[in-house]
C-alpha positions in Angstrom: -12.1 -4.8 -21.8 -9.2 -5.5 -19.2 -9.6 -4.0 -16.1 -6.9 -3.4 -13.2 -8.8 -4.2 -10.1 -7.4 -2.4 -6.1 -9.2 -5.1 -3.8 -8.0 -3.2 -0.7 -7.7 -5.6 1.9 -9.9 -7.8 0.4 -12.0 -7.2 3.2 -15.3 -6.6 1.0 -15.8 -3.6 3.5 -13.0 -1.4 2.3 -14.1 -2.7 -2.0 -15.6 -0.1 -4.3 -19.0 -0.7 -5.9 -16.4 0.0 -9.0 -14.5 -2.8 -7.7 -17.6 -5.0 -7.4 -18.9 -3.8 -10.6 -16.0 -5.0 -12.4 -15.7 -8.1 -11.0 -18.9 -8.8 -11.9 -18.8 -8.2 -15.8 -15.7 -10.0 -16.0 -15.6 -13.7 -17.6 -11.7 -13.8 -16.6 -10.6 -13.3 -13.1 -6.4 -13.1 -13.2 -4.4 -12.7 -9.8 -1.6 -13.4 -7.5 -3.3 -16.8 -6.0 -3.3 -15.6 -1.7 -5.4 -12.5 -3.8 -7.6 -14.6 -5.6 -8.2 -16.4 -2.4 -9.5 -13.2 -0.6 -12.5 -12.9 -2.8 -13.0 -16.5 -3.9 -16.7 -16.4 -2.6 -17.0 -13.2 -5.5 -15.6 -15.5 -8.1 -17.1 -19.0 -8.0 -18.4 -18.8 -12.0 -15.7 -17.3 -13.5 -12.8 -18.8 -15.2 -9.9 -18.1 -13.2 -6.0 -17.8 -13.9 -3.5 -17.6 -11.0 0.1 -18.2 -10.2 2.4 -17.7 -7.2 4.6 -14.6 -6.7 6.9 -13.3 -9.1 4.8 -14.4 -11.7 3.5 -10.7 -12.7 4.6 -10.8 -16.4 3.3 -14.2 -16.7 0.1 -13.1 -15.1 -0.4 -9.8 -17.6 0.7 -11.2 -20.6 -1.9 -14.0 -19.8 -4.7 -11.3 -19.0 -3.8 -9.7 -22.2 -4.2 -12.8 -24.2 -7.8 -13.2 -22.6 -8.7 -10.0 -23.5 -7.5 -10.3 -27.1 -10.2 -13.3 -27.5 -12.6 -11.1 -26.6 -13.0 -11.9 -23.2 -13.3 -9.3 -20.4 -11.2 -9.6 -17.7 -10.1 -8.4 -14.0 -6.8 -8.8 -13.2 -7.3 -8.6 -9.3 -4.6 -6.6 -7.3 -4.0 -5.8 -3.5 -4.3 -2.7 -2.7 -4.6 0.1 -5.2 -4.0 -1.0 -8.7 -2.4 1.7 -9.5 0.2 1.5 -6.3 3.0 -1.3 -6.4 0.7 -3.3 -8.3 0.0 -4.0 -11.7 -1.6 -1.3 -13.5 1.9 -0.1 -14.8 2.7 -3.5 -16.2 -0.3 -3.9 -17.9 0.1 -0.6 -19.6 3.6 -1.5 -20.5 2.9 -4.6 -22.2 -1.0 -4.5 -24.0 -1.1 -3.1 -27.3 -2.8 -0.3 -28.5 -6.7 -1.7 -29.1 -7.2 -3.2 -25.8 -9.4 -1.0 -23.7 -7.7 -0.6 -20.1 -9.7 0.8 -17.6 -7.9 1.3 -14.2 -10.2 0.0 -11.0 -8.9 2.3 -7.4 -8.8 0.6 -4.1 -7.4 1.8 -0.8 -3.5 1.2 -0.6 -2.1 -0.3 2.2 -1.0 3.0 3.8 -4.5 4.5 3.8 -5.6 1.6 6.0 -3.6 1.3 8.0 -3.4 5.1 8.6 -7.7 4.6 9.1 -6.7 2.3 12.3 -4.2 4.1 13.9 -6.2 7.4 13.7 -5.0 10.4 11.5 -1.4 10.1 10.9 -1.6 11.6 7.3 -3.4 14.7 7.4 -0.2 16.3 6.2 2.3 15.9 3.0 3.8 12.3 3.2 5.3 10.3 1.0 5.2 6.7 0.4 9.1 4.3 0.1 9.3 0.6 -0.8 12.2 -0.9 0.7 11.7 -4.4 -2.0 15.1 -3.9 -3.8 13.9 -6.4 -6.0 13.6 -3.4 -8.6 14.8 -0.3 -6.9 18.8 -0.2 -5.8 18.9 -0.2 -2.3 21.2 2.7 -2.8 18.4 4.7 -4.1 16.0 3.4 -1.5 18.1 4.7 1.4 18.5 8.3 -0.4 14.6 8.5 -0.8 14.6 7.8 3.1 17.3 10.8 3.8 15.4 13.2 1.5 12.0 12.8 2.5 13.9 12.4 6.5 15.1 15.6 5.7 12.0 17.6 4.3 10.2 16.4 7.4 7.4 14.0 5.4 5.4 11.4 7.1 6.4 8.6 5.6 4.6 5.2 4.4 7.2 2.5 4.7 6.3 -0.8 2.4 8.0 -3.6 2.2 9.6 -3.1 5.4 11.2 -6.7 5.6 11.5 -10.3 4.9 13.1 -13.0 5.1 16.1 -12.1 2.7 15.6 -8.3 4.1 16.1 -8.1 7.5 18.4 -5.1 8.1 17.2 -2.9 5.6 14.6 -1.8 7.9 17.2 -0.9 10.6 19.6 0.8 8.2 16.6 3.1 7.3 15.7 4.0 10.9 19.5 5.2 11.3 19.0 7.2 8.4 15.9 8.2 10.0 17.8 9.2 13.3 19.5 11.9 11.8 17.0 14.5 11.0 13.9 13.0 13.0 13.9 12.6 16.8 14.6 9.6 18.5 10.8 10.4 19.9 9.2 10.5 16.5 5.3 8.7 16.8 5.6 5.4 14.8 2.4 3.4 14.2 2.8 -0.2 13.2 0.2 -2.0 11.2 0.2 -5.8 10.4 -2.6 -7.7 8.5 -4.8 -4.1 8.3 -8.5 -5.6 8.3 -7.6 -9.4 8.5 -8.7 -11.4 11.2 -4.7 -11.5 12.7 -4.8 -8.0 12.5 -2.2 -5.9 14.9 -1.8 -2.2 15.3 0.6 -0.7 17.9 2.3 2.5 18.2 6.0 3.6 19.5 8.5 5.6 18.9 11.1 5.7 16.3 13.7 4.2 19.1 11.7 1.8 20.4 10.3 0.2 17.2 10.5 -3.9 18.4 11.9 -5.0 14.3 11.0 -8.5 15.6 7.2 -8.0 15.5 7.6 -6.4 11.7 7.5 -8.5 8.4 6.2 -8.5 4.7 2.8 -8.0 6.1 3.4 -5.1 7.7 3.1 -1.4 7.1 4.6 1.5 9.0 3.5 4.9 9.2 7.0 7.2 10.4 5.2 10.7 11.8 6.5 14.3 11.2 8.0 16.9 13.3 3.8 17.8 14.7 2.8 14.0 15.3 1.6 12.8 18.4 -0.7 10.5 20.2 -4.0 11.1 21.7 -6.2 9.1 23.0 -4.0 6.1 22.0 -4.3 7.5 18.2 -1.8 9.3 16.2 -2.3 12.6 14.8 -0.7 15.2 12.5 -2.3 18.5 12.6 -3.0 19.9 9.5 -2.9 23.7 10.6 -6.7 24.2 10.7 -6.6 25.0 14.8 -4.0 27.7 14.1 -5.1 29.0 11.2 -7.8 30.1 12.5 -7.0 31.0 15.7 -5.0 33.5 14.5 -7.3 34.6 12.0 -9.8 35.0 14.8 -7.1 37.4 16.4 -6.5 39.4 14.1 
């Protein structure tokens, strides 16, 4: 058996008892080393296989060897498995007679939406701006599309080191169909001890404070803040307020 393991956070607060449970029956633990790290105090009798970043190939091909000799294995992911992770990989690379079973966790959007109140109670969208894999030419049109049909939108990725304007080039694509006073909630480290959530406005975003950490949640047309929490009304109040008055 080879599972694909979403850790969330690694926070074991925001793991699944599916998540636990498959950690548990596994004899082979397989991970990106800052995630196996996050739950090394789960781990301390398995065998363990980790390598630094951009090592996912290396990382699933070894998982699928493990699992060939019979082993099972977790290959540990941040996140949701199944979002930016490796799920996909794995599935593009085992063979046919190894059982995969695909392990949920909360995505880095979802938390961070949890701490800055309810930003996504509406249709949003989630954009990557790693052109690692994606042409940043196709990047930027997802922005002006989903700009333009008025989504919330999850920004990954937002920058690094060899990054640091694509964040900027997105906001002015942002700028044209979203106002300038657009609720923006900034999330770094969601459920680590650094932790930082603020929220501003599409102008006033501070592109200093943001990094590879960091998620951003870009509200519609209806978001706004209450309380010191963002929210985008689903309809409900309306719905049936009207309905009332009819």
């Amino acid at each position: 058996m080879l599972y694909v393991v979403g850790i969330g956070s690694g926070n074991k607060d925001n793991m699944s008892f599916a998540c636990y449970d498959a950690i548990k029956k596994s004899d082979v633990i397989v991970g990106y080393d800052k995630y196996i790290s996050q739950i090394q105090h789960m781990i301390q009798d398995k065998q363990i296989y980790q390598s630094p970043m951009m090592k996912e190939i290396e990382r699933s091909k070894k998982a699928i060897e493990y699992a060939k000799e019979g082993n099972t294995v977790s290959v540990i992911c941040s996140g949701d498995s199944g979002i930016y992770a490796m799920a996909g990989l794995i599935m593009e690379l085992a063979e046919d007679d190894i059982e995969i079973k695909v392990i949920p966790g909360i995505t880095s959007a979802i938390l961070a939406s949890s701490l800055l109140g309810a930003p996504i109670m509406h249709d949003y969208c989630s954009i990557s701006l790693s052109d690692l894999m994606t042409p940043l030419e196709l990047i930027f049109k997802r922005i002006e599309l989903a700009s333009m049909g008025d989504f919330v939108i999850a920004i990954y990725n937002p920058k690094s080191k060899k990054r640091s304007e694509h964040l900027k080039e997105s906001v002015d694509i942002m700028l044209r169909y979203k106002s300038k006073d657009t609720v923006v909630g900034v999330v770094k480290k969601a459920y680590d001890v650094e932790q930082e959530v603020n929220i501003c406005t599409l102008e006033s975003i501070n592109y200093d404070d943001i990094d590879m950490h960091t998620i951003l949640i870009i509200g519609n047309s209806s978001t706004y803040v209450k309380n010191g929490k963002m929210i985008t009304p689903r309809g409900y109040e309306k719905k049936y307020i009207d309905k009332m008055n009819s």
